[in-house]
C-alpha positions in Angstrom: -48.7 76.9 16.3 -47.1 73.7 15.4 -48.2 72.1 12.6 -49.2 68.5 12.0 -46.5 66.0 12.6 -43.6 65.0 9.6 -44.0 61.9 8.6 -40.3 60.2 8.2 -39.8 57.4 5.6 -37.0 55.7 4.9 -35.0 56.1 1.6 -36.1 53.7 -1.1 -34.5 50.8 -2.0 -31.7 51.4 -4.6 -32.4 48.4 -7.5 -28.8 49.0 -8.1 -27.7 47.9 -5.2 -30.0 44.4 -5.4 -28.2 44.1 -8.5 -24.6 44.3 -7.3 -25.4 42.3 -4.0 -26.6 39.5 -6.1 -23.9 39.9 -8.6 -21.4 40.2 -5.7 -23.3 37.1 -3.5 -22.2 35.3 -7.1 -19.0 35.8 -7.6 -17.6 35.2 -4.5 -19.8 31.5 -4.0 -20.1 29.7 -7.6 -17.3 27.5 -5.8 -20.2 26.5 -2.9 -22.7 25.3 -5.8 -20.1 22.2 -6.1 -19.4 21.5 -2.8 -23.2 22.1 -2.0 -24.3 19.2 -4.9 -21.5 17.0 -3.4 -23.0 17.4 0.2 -26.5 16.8 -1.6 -24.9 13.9 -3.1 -23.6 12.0 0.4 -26.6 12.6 2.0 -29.2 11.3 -0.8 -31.3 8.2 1.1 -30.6 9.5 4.6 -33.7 11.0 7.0 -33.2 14.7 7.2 -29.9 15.4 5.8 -31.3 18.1 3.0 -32.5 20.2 6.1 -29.2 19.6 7.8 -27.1 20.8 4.8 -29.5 23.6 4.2 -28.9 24.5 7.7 -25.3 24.1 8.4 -25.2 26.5 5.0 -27.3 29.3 6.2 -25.0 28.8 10.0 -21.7 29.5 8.1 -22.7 31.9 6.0 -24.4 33.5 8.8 -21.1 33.7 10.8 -19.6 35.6 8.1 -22.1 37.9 7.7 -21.5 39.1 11.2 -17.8 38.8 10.9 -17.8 41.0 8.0 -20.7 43.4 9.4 -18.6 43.8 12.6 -15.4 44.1 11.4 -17.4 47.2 8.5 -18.5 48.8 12.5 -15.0 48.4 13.1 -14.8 45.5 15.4 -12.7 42.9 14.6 -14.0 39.1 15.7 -11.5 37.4 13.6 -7.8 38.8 13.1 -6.8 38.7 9.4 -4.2 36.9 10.5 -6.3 34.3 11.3 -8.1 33.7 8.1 -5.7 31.3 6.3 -6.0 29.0 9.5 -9.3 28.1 8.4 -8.2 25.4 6.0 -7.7 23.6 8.6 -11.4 22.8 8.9 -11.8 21.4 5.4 -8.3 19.8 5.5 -9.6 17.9 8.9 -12.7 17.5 7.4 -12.1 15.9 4.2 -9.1 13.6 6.0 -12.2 12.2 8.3 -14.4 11.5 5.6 -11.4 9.9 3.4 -10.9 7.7 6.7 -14.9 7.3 6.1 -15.3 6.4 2.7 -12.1 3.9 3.7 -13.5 2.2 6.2 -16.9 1.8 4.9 -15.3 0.4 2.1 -13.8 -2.7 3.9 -16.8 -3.0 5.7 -19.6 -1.9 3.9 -23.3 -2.7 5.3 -26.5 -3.8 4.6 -27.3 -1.5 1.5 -31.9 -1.4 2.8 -30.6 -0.7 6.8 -28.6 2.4 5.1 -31.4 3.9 3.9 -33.3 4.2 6.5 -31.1 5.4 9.0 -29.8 9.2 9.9 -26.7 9.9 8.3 -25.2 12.5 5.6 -23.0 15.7 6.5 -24.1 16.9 9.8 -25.1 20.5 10.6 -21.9 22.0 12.0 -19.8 19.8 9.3 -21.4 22.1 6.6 -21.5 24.9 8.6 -17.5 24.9 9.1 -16.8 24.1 6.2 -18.8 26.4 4.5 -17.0 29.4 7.0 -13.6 28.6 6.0 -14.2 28.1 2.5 -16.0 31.7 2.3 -13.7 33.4 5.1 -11.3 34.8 2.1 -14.8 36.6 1.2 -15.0 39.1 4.1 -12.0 40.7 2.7 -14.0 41.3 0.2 -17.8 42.1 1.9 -16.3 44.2 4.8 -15.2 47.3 2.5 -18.3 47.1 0.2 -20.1 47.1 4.1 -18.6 50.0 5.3 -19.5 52.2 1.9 -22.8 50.8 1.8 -24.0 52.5 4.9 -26.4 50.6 6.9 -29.4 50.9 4.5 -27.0 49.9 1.5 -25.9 46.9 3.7 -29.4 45.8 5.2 -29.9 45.1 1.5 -26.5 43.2 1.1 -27.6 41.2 3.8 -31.1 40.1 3.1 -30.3 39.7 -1.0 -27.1 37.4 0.6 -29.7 35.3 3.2 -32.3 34.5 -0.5 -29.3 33.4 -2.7 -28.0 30.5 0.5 -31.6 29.5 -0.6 -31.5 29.7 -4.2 -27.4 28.3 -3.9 -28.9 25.1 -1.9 -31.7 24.3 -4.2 -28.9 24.4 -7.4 -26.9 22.3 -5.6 -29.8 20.0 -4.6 -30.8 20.0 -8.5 -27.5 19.2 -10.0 -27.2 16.2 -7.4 -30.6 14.8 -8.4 -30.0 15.1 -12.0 -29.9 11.2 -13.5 -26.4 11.7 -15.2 -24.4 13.9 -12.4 -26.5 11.9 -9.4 -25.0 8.4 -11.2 -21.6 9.9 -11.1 -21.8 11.0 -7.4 -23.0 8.2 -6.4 -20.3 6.2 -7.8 -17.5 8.6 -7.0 -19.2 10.9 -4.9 -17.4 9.2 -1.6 -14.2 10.4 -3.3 -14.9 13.2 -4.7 -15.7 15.2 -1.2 -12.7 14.3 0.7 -10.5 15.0 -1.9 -12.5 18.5 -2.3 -12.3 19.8 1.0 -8.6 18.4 1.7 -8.2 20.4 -1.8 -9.3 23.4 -0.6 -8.7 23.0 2.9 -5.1 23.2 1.6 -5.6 26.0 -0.8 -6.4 28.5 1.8 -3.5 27.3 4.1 -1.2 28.1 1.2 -2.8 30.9 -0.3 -2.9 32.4 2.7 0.4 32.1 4.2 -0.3 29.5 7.1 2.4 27.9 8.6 5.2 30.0 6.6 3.6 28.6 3.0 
């Protein structure tokens, strides 16, 4: 006679692993608190442009999650080769809005009519630039994947998806603050190009691009 049914739970969470996915999640983006509060910074007056930034963020990191998932399965979306190419989407980035902060300079508008228009980084602007500047990262998430298992990396995952959150609001609060926001918004214009040309060109070269 059989007896009653088994019921099957799934393994408890580790805390461990919370702990080394946030400590991990850290490591690997205190660079994206600065570029985050710069973003902040450019968009500051402008309809929409915190949701924007908050969701170009959570797109490109996104996108590496499922690189790095993929390539843990075995799958390989993005040859390693490939990886130092990414600068270029910084480097073309932070040229456009050097060419930006340029132009509006020589022709600068009406400083009420600016504030009540749309403008700031736009969605995808964020998004790819938040991509390349993390693609060196899925060297480093894929084998820490592929050991996790795929409770160990569920985990990874959702702990990775609440720091985006917690990263945007620290980059939102250092922009706001009365000291750093007077600074960005004096050099703020000139600051992000020469960031994202900055790093643009450190993953070319760090990575080989172009014979480097």
């Amino acid at each position: 006679m059989d007896g009653p049914p088994i019921e099957r739970r799934p393994p408890p969470v580790n805390p461990g692993v919370i702990g080394q996915a946030a400590g991990l999640f850290a490591v690997t983006n205190i660079d994206d608190i600065v570029i985050l509060a710069l973003f902040f910074a450019q968009g500051a007056g402008h309809r929409g442009s915190t949701v924007r930034i908050m969701g170009g963020q959570y797109l490109g990191f996104a996108a590496i999650l499922v690189v790095a998932v993929a390539a843990a399965f075995g799958a390989t979306f993005l040859p390693e080769a490939a990886i130092p190419y990414l600068g270029l989407l910084p480097l073309a980035l932070g040229l456009k809005a050097a060419w930006q902060a340029w132009k509006n300079h020589r022709d600068e508008d009406d400083d009420e009519e600016a504030e009540v228009k749309p403008g700031g980084p736009g969605l995808l602007a964020v998004a790819a630039v938040t991509f390349a500047n993390g693609g060196d990262n899925i060297g480093v998430y894929v084998p820490v994947f592929a050991t996790a298992g795929i409770g160990g990396m569920s985990v990874y995952v959702v702990v990775f998806l609440i720091l985006v959150a917690l990263w945007c609001l620290a980059g939102r609060f250092f922009a706001t603050r009365p000291v750093i926001a007077k600074a960005l918004s004096r050099w703020g214009h000139i600051l992000l190009p020469v960031v994202l040309i900055a790093i643009g060109a450190l993953i070319l070269v760090e990575g080989g691009a172009f014979g480097l």
